[in-house]
N, C-alpha and C positions, 0 to 999 in steps of 0.2 A: 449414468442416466437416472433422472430422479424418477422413483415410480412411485403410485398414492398406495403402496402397499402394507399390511402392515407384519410383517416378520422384523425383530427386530438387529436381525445380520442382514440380511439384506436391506434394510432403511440405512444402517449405519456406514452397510460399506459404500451405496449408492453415495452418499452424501460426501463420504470422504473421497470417491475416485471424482465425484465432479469438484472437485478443489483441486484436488492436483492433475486435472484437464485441463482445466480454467487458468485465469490468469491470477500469476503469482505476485505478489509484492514481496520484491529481491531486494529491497534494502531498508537501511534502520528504520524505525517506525516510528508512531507519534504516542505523542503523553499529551495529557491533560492539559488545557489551559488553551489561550489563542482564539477564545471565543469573544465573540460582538452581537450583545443581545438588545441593543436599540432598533434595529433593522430600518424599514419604512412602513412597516404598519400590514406586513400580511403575513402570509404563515410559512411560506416555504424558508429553504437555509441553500445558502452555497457553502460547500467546503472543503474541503482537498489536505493536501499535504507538500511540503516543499523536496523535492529529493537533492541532495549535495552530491555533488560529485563523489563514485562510489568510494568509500572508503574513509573519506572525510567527516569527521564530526563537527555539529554545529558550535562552534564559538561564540555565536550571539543569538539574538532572536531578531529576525530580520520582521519589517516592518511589511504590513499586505493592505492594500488600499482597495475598496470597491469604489469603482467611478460610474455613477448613472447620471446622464443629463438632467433627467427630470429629478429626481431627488437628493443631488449632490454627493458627496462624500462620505465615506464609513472608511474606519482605519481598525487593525490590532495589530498586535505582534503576535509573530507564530509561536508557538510553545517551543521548547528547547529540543524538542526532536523534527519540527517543522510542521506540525498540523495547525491548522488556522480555519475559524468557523465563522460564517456572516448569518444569524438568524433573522426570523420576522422579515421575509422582503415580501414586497410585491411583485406580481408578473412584471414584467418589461428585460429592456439589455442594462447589461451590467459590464465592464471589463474589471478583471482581477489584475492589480499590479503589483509586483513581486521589486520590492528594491532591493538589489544586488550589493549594494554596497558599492564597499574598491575592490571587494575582492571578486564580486561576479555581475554578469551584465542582469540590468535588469529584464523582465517580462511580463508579459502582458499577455492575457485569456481571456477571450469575450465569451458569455455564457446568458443565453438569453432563457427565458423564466415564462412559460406560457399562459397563456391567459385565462380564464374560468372559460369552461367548455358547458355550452348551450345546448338543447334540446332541438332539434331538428325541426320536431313540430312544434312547439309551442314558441321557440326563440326564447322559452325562459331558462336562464342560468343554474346549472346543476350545483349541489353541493362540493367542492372541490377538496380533496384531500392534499394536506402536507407533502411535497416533494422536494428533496434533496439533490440537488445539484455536485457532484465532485468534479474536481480539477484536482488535474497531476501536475506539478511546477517542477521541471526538470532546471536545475542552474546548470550553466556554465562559464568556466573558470575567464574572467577579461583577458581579450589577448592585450597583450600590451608590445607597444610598440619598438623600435630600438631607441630613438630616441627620446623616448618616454621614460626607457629602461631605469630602474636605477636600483640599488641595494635592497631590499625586502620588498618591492614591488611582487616579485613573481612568489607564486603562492610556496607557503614555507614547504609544503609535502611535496612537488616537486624541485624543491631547491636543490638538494641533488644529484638527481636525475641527469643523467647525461642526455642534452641536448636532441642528438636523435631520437632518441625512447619518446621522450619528453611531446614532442610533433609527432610521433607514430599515435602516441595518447590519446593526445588531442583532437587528430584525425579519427580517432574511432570514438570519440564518445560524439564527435558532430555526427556521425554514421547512425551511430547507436540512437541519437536521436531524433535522425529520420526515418529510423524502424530498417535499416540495412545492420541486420546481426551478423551476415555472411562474412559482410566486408568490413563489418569494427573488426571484428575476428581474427580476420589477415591483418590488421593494422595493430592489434594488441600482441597477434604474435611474433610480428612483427620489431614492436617496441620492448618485450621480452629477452629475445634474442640479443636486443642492442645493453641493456638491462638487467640481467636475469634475477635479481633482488629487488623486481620492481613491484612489489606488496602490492599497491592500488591497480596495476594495469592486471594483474594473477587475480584481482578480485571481480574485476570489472570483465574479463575472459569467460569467469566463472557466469557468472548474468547473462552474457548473450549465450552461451551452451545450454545454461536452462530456460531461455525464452526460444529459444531454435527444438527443444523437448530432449537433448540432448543431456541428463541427467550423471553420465560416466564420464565424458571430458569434462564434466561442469566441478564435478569432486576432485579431480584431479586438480585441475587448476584453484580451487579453494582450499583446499588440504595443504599445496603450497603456500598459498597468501598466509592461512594461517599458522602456519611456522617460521614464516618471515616478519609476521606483525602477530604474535598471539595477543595481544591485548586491545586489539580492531574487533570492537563490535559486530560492524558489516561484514566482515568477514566471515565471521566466528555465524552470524544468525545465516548469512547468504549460505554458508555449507552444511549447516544444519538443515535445510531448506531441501539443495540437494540428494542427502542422505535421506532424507523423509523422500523425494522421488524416485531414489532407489529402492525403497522399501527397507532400507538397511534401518530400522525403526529403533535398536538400543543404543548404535552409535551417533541418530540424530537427536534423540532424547538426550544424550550425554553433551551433546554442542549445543544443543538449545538455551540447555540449564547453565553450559557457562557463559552464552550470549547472555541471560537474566542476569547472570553474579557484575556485569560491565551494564546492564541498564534494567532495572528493575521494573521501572515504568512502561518498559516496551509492548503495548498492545500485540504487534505482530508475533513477537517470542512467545507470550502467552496462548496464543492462537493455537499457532505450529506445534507448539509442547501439548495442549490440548490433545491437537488429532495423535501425538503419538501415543499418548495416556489411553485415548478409546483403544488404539493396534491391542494395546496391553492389559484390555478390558478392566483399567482400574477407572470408570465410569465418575466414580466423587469426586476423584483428582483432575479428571478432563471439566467437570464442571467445573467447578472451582479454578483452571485457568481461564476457561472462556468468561465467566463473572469478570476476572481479574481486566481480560480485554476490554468486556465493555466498561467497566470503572474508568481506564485511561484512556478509552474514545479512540478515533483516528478513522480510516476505511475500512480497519477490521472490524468494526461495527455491527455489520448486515451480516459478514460470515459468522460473528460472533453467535448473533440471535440463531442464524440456520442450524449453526451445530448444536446450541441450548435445544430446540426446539426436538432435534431426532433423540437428545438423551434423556427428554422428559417424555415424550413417545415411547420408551423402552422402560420408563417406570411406570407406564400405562398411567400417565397423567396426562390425558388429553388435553386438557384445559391449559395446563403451562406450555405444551405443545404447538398449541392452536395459536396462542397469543405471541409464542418465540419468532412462527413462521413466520405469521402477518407482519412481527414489526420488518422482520427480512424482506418480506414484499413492499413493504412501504419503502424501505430503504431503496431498494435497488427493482424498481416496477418494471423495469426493461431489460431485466435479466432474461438471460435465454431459458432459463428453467420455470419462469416466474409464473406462465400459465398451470404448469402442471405441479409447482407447490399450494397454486391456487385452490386446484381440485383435492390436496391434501388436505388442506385448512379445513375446506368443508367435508370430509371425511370425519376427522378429528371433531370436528364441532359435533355432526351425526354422532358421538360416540359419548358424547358428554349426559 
């Protein structure tokens, strides 16, 4: 729970239990690039991240399309770890479309953009601040037909796979993203069982244990993956991920740093390796990752500024403080916390 307090253990720890209450981002993260700064002429941004099927790295940069009736088209390609930015829009509907290629279907997310908010009494138009829109693009892999079938059609990482595992897979990541973690669960351990060398399904097990809070089936199941594919990114960050929910804080600092040596540019590693740096109160070195996130941008963004904000708080720099939170509040206005970092802000300011 975040409280406007100012102790600086209880600021710090506050801030870190509401991260790991909250919701977690379980797989590779975004690097720079994939931004579109033409817009339509207003101030807000849509922008999101594409997730690959877990365990899969991106091999190209897929193409993201905004479609508005009234002001046509905007295109980029997503960055090489899937983040993709739309600046400058105006209110109105927008759909996000996500081209899959041949190797996954495409998708499409409508995200409508509200309009300047009026005065009750007057009907005159209020000053409106910047708001940011996210979208999560979850792919999934084309089924492809029998008679479609042919030689390299089916994706090279489950090539393989034995057949049954393979559908057990498949079946729990359609589960997985309809938000049934229970039952991807039975369907991963299922495909396991048929499998037991099956790296992506041991990774993808690992994800729904930790979105279910289940943080000790989640290690196990990633400690596997990662002996079966040590050189898997996702894997390697998703159980660092893990071990920071177990509080096991020197062994998820030791997988974080080898998720960085496999992507350097990863926002999220940088994040995570952060909070473990605060556990270990080397303060300059948690800075210094979070800096590092927001430089490669992504959705760690907002957390990025929340945790700058509690560790210039603790150099009794209010003013870096005050400026870290608000940008976090701008970022994410409809956070569950966001009234009561509100009341921080103005603490902070009072102090200045």
């Amino acid at each position: 729970m975040f409280v406007p307090a100012f102790n600086s253990v209880s600021f710090l720890c506050s801030i870190f239990l509401s991260l790991l209450l909250g919701p977690i981002n379980l797989t590779s993260a975004q690097g720079g690039g994939g931004i579109e700064l033409t817009g339509t002429g207003g101030r807000h941004r849509i922008q999101g991240r594409i997730y690959f099927p877990s365990g899969l790295r991106a091999d190209s940069r897929l193409k993201v399309r905004l479609e508005s009736l009234r002001d046509g088209e905007l295109s980029v390609l997503a960055d090489a770890n899937g983040a993709f930015s739309f600046r400058s829009l105006l209110p109105g509907s927008y759909t996000v479309v996500v081209e899959g290629g041949k190797e996954y279907e495409t998708v499409r997310e409508t995200v409508f953009i509200d309009g300047e908010v009026s005065s009750p009494r007057s009907g005159v138009s209020l000053p409106s601040v910047t708001r940011a829109y996210q979208v999560q693009i979850h792919l999934q892999v084309k089924r492809v037909s029998v008679a479609a079938s042919k030689p390299g059609v089916i994706n090279v990482a489950l090539a393989s796979v034995p057949e049954p595992a393979r559908k057990a897979y498949e079946r729990a990541l359609e589960l997985a993203k309809a938000g049934d973690s229970k039952k991807a669960i039975e369907e991963l351990k299922q495909a396991i069982s048929f499998y037991p060398g099956f790296a992506l399904a041991l990774n993808e097990l690992g994800v729904q244990h930790l979105k279910l809070g289940q943080p000790e089936q989640a290690v196990e199941a990633l400690r596997s993956a990662v002996k079966l594919a040590p050189e898997a990114f996702s894997a390697r960050l998703n159980y660092g991920i893990a071990l920071l929910q177990k509080k096991n804080f020197t062994e998820a600092r030791a997988q974080l740093q080898e998720a960085l040596k496999r992507n350097s540019s990863s926002p999220t590693v940088h994040l995570y390796l952060g909070i473990t740096l605060i556990n270990d109160a080397r303060y300059s070195d948690a800075e210094r990752e979070f800096k590092e996130a927001l430089i490669n941008g992504g959705e760690t963004v907002s957390l990025a500024h929340y945790y700058l904000g509690g560790l210039y708080w603790r150099k009794r720099d209010y003013k870096l403080a005050a400026d870290e939170l608000e940008k976090y509040v701008q970022l994410t206005p409809t956070a569950h916390d966001a009234e009561k970092v509100r009341l921080t802000i103005k603490e902070l300011r009072s102090k200045q």
